[in-house]
C-alpha positions in Angstrom: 3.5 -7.7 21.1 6.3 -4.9 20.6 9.2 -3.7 22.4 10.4 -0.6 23.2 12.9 -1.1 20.2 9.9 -2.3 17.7 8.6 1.2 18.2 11.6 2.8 17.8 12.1 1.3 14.6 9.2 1.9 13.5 9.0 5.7 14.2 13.0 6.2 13.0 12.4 4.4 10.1 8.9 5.9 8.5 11.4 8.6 6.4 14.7 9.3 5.3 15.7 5.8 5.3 19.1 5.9 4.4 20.6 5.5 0.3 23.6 3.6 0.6 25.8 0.7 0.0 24.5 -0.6 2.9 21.3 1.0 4.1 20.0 -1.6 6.7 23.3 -1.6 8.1 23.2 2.5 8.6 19.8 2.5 9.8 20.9 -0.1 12.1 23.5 2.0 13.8 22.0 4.8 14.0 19.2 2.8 16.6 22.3 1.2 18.1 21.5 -2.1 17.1 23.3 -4.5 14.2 21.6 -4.9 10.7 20.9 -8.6 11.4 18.8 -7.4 14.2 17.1 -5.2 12.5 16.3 -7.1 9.2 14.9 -10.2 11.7 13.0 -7.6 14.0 11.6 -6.2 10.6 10.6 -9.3 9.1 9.0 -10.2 12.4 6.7 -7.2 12.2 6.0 -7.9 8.9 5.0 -11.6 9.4 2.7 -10.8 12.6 1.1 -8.3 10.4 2.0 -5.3 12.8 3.7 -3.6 9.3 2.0 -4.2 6.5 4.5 -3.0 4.2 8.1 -2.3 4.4 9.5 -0.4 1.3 9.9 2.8 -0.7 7.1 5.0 -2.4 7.9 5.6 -5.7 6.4 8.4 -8.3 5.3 6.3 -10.4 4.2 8.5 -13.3 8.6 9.9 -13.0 9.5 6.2 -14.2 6.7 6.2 -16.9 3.8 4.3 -15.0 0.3 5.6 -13.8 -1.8 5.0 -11.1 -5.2 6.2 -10.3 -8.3 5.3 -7.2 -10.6 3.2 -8.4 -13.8 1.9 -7.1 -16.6 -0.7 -7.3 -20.3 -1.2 -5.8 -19.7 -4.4 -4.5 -23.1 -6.6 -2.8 -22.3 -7.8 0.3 -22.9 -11.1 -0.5 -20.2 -11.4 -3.1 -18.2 -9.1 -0.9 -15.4 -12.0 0.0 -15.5 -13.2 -3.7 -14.7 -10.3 -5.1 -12.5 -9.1 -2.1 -9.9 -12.2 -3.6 -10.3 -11.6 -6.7 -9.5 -8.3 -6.6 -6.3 -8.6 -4.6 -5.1 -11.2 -6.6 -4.0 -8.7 -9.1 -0.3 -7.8 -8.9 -1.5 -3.9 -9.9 -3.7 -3.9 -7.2 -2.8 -2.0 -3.7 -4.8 -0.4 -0.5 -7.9 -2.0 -1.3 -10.1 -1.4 1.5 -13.9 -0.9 2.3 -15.8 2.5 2.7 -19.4 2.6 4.0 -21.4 4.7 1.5 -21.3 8.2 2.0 -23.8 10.7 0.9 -24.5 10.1 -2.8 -21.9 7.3 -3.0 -22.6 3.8 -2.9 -19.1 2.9 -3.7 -18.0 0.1 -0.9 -14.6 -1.1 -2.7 -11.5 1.4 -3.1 -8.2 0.3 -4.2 -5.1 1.7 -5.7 -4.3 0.7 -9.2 -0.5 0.9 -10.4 0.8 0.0 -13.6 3.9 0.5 -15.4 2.6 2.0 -18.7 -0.6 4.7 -18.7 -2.5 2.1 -21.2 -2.3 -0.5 -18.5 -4.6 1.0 -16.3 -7.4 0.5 -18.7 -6.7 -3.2 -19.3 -6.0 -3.8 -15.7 -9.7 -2.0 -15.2 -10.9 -4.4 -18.0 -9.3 -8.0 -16.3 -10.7 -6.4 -13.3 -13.9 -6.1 -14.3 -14.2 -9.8 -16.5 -13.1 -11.8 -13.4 -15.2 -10.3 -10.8 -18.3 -9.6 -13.2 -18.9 -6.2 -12.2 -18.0 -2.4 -13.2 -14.7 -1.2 -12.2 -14.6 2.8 -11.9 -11.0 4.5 -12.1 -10.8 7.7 -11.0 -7.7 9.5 -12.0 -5.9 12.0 -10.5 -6.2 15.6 -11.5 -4.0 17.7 -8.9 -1.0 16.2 -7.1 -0.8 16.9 -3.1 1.7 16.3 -0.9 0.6 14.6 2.3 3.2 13.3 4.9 2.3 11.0 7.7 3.9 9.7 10.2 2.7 7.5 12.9 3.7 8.0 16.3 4.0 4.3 18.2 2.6 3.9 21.7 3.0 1.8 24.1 
């Protein structure tokens, strides 16, 4: 499914992707290949779904936006239902599902990001009237700093 070069890629490109004129065309050379290459090989990741996402992290709050975790009890038979409705929101990201843990019966988790503080509470609030049930942001209180990097095998 990926070459030797995919992985390569992948692992040179998870940080310090260069801030340039022409970044794909620096990032490029340093793997010794030529930008086209690596925009089409990119792409191709992306569209067999081996990359999910291919772009920068920003601090949101710096720029004036917020962003908190939010979850939902979601049944499991209105689990697909609610699964596309929640997506479909552009402030939605990371949504995944979490088997209860002790005390919790929260199944849904997702990332909300908006450009303005106030928008989380009305993206909560469209949330909540199209899928029919309780959205429950949990903002942050301390920032940490956690860097991963995934190492590609073969």
């Amino acid at each position: 499914m990926i070459d030797a070069l995919d992985r390569a890629i992948i692992d040179r490109l998870q940080g310090d992707f260069p801030i340039c004129e022409q970044p794909y065309a620096e990032a490029a050379a340093a793997l010794g290949i030529g930008e086209d290459e690596l925009i089409t090989r990119l792409q191709r990741l992306l569209d067999t779904r081996v990359l999910t996402r291919f772009g920068p992290m920003f601090q949101v709050e710096r720029m004036g936006g917020a962003f908190v975790l939010a979850a939902m009890r979601v049944p499991e038979a209105e689990w697909e239902r609610v699964v596309e409705v929640v997506n479909a929101f552009p402030e939605v990201a990371h949504n995944y599902r979490r088997e209860s843990a002790q005390n919790c019966d929260f199944n849904m988790w997702f990332v909300l990001a908006t450009e303005t503080p106030e928008g989380i509470g009305a993206a909560v609030r469209r949330i909540e009237a199209a899928s029919g049930l309780p959205v429950f942001p949990f903002p942050k209180l301390k920032e940490y700093f956690v860097e991963m990097k995934l190492a590609v095998r073969a």
